[in-house]
C-alpha positions in Angstrom: 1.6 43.8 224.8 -1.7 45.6 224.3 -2.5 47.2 220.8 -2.6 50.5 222.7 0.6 50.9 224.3 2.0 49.4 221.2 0.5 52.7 219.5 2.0 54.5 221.7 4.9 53.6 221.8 5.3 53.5 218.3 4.1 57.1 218.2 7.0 58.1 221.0 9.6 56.5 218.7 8.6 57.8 215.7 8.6 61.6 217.4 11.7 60.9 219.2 13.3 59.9 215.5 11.5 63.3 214.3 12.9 65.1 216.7 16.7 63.6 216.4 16.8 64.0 212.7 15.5 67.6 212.7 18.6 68.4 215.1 21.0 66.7 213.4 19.3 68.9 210.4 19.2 71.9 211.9 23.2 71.8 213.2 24.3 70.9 209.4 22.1 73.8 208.4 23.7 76.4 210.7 27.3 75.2 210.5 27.2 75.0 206.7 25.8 78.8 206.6 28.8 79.7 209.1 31.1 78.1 206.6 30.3 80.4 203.8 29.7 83.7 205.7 33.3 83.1 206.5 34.4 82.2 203.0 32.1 85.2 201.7 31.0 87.9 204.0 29.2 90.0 201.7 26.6 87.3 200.7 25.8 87.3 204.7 22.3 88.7 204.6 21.6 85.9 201.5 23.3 83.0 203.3 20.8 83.9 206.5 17.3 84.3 205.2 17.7 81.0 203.0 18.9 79.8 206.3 16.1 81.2 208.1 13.6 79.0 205.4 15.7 75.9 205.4 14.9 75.7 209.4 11.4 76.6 209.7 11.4 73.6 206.5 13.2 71.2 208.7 11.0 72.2 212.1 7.9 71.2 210.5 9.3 67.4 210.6 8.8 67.2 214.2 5.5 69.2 214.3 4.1 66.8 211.4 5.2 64.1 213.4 3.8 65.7 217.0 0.0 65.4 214.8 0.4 62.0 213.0 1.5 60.5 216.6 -1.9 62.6 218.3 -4.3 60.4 215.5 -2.1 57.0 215.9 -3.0 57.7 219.8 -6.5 58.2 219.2 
């Protein structure tokens, strides 16, 4: 195997493992906020904007990844 498609390849896996672990993230995320709006409503608007900055935390994973595999490919 060339040293180039080995680097890419290696950069497809590693975003492809980005990408699975940030929706695996994001699901426990939502259904854990769902979980205590129904246990306490009135903390609703709380439980959603530190849900809101858990995400956009857990989406820059794959978007790290997405530039780390752009200079492994160079």
């Amino acid at each position: 195997m060339d040293a180039g498609v080995a680097h890419i390849l290696g950069a497809g896996v590693a975003f492809g493992l980005a990408a699975m672990g940030a929706a695996i993230g994001d699901g426990l995320m939502i259904a854990k906020m769902l979980e205590g709006m129904a246990r306490q409503p009135e903390m609703q608007g709380t439980l959603r904007t530190n849900m809101f900055i858990g995400l956009g935390l857990i989406e820059a994973l794959p978007i790290i990844a997405v530039v780390l595999a752009g200079f492994v490919i160079r």
